[in-house]
N, C-alpha and C positions, 0 to 999 in steps of 0.2 A: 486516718483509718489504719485500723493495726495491718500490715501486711501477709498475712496470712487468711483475714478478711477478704481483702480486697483479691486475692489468687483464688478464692473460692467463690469469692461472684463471679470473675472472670470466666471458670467454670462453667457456669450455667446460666450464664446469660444468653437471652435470645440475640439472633441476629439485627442489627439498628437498622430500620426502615429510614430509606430512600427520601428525603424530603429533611430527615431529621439528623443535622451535622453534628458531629462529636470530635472535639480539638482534643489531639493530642496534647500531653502534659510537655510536650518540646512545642508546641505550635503559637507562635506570636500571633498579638492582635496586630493587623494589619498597618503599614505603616503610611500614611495619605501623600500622596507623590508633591501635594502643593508645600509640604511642611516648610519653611524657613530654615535656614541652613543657622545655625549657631555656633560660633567659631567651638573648636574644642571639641566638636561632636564627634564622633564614631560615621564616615562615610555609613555604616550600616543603617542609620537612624536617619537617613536624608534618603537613601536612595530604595524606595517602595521594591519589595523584594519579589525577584520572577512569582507570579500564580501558573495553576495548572490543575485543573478540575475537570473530574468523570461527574458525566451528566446524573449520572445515580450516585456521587459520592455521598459517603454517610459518616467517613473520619477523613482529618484533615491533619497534617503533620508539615513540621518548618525541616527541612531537609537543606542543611548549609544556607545559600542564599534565596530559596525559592519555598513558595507556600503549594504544598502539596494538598488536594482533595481527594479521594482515591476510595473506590468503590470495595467494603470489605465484607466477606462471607466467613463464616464457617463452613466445614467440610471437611469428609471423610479420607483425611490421609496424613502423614505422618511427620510431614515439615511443612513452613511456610511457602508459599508459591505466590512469586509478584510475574504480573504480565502485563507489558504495554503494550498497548495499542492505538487504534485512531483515537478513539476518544478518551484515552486515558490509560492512568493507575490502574489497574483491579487486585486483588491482596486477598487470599486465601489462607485459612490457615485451620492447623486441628482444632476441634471442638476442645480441647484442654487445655490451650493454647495460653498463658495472661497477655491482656493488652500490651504493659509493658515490656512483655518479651517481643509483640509483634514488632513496637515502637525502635526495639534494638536494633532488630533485624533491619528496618529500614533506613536507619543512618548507618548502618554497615555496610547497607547496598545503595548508600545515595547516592552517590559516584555515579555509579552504572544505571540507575533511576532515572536521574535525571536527564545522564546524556540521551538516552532512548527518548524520553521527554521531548525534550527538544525536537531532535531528529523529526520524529513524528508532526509536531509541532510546524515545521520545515516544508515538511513532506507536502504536509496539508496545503499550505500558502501556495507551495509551487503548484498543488494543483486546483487551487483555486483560480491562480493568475491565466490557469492552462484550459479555463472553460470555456466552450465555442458559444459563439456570439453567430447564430444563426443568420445569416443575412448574405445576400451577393456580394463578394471578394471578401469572405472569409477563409482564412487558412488553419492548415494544420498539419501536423508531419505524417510524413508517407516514407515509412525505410529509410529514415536519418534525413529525408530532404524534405522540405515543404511543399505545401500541396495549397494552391490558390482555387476557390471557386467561384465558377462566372457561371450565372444564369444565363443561358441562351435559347429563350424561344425557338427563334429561324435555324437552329444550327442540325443540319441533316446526319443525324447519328448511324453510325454501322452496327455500333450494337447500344442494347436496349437502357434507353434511360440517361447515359451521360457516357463524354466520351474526355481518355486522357489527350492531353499534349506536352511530350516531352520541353523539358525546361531546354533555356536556349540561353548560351551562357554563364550557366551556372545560378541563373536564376529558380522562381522558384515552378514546380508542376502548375500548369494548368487542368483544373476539369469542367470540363462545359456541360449543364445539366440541362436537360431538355426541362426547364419549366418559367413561365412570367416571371417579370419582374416582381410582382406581385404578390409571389408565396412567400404563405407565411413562414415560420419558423420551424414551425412542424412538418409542413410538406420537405422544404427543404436537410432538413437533418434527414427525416426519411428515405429521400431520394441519394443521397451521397452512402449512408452506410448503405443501404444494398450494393450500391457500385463498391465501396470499401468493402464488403464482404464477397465477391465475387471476386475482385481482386488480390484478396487475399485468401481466399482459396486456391489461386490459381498457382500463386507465388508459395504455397505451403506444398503441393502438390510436388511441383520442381523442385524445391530442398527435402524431399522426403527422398526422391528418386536418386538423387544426388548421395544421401547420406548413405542409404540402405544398403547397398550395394558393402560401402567402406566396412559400414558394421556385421555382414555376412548375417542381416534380418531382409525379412519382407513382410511391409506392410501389405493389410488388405482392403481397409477402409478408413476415409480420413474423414471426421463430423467438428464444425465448429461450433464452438460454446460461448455462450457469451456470462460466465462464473463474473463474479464483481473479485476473486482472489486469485482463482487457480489457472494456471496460463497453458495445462496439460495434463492429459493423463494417455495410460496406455494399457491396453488388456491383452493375455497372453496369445489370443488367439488373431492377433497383428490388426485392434480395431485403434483407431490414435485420435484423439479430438486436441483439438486447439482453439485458444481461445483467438477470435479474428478480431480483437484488438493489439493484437501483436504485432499487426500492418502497422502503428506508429513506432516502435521501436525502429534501430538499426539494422540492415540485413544480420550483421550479425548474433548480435542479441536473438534475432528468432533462428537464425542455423544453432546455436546452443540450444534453446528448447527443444527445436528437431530432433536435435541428437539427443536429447535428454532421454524425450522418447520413444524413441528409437533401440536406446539401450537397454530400455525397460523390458524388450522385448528378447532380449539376451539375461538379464538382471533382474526378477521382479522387487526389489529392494532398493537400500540405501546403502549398501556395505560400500568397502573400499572397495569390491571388485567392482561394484558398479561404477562409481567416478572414476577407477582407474579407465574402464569401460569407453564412457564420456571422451578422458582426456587424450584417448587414441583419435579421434576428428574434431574435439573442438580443444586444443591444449590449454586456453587460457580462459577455460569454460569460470571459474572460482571470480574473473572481474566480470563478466558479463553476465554470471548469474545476478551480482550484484549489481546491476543497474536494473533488474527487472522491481527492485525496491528505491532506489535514487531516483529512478528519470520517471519525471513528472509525463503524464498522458495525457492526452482531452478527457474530462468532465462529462461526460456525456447525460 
């Protein structure tokens, strides 16, 4: 096809529906992991090369040693835009855009593609691995330590619904939940996030008081969220929510979100005065924001 042809379909083609895949002119047929190895061969030609597919992919492209599927749109702006995420690739680009120019684009960013790729890829496993398995002397982390739970019918509680016990040589938390041996799965998840969420108000309540002070803010009101992304926010008029799955991270890791927003209430942005903000009570806030992306959580 003459090239000037094919830049004017490109044009005005509609967007590829979802169901129906389109190989890029870089994208190999698949290689079958069973092949037979033949002396002379190219390692390439034996070794089935990394996949990675968006559940909506509708182009697929060979990116160095990995087969790319990756969900593509047109849209109203003015460069290409690749974003990775849990479930993949997504690849945006101008409605003027030629395929082949998008195809450039992505072995010029396959590098950086791919490793997100992965990561994500990582990411997922670890929190697969990290799913609670509802049942008596199941664990989970509590503020970097582990958290063991025993069902205990008989156990005469102080307060409502389950009660902690300090680890005893470094072992791990006990919590005892007032219910049968007999609940189900659902009763039991239920009855520990309430207790995980009272506790973890309690515990956000004292790093707020702690912090405020350092930041010359006051809070007024503190609500938890339960966002499936967002781990905070804060409004000017000192209202702070947090999300109370934060009780698994490390104490640390949630005194950095404290302060985070905390400083929002000096800063309502992301400038450098804000981080610089930040880095006045938590200095080495830049690692431990990054573990709120790294450290795998319960599955819930």
């Amino acid at each position: 096809m003459h090239p000037l042809l094919r830049y004017t379909l490109d044009l005005f083609e509609s967007n590829v529906p979802a169901g129906r895949m389109e190989k890029a002119q870089t994208a190999p047929e698949f290689i079958a992991k069973s092949r037979p190895f033949v002396a002379g061969q190219a390692l390439q030609q034996v070794i089935a090369p990394a996949q990675f597919a968006h559940p909506q992919a509708n182009r697929e492209v060979r990116l160095e040693d990995a087969v790319v599927a990756y969900a593509f749109t047109r849209a109203r702006r003015k460069t290409i835009g690749f974003v990775v995420g849990p479930e993949g690739l997504v690849v945006r680009a101008p409605r003027w855009t030629p395929l082949g120019e998008v195809d450039a684009a992505l072995r010029e960013k396959a590098p950086w593609i791919l490793r997100k790729l992965q990561e994500a890829r990582e990411r997922q496993l670890r929190q697969n691995s990290a799913r609670i398995d509802w049942r008596d002397g199941t664990t989970l982390p509590l503020l970097g330590d582990t958290l063991c739970v025993v069902l205990d019918p008989t156990h005469g509680f102080a307060t409502k619904g389950a009660a902690l016990e300090s680890a005893m040589d470094g072992g791990a938390h006990t919590l005892r939940v007032g219910l049968p041996r007999t609940a189900n799965a659902d009763q039991i998840r239920d009855a520990v996030q309430a207790w995980l969420m009272r506790h973890a108000k309690a515990h956000f309540v004292q790093r707020l008081d702690h912090f405020a002070p350092q930041l010359g803010v006051q809070w007024r009101k503190l609500s938890l969220s339960n966002a499936g992304t967002r781990w905070g926010s804060a409004k000017s008029d000192g209202s702070i929510r947090l999300n109370w799955r934060l009780i698994h991270f490390s104490p640390a890791v949630v005194d950095y979100v404290v302060a985070h927003e905390l400083s929002h209430l000096r800063v309502m942005d992301h400038s450098s005065r804000f981080w610089d903000t930040v880095r006045t009570v938590v200095p080495d806030y830049a690692t431990l924001r990054s573990r709120l992306k790294d450290d795998a959580i319960p599955k819930w």
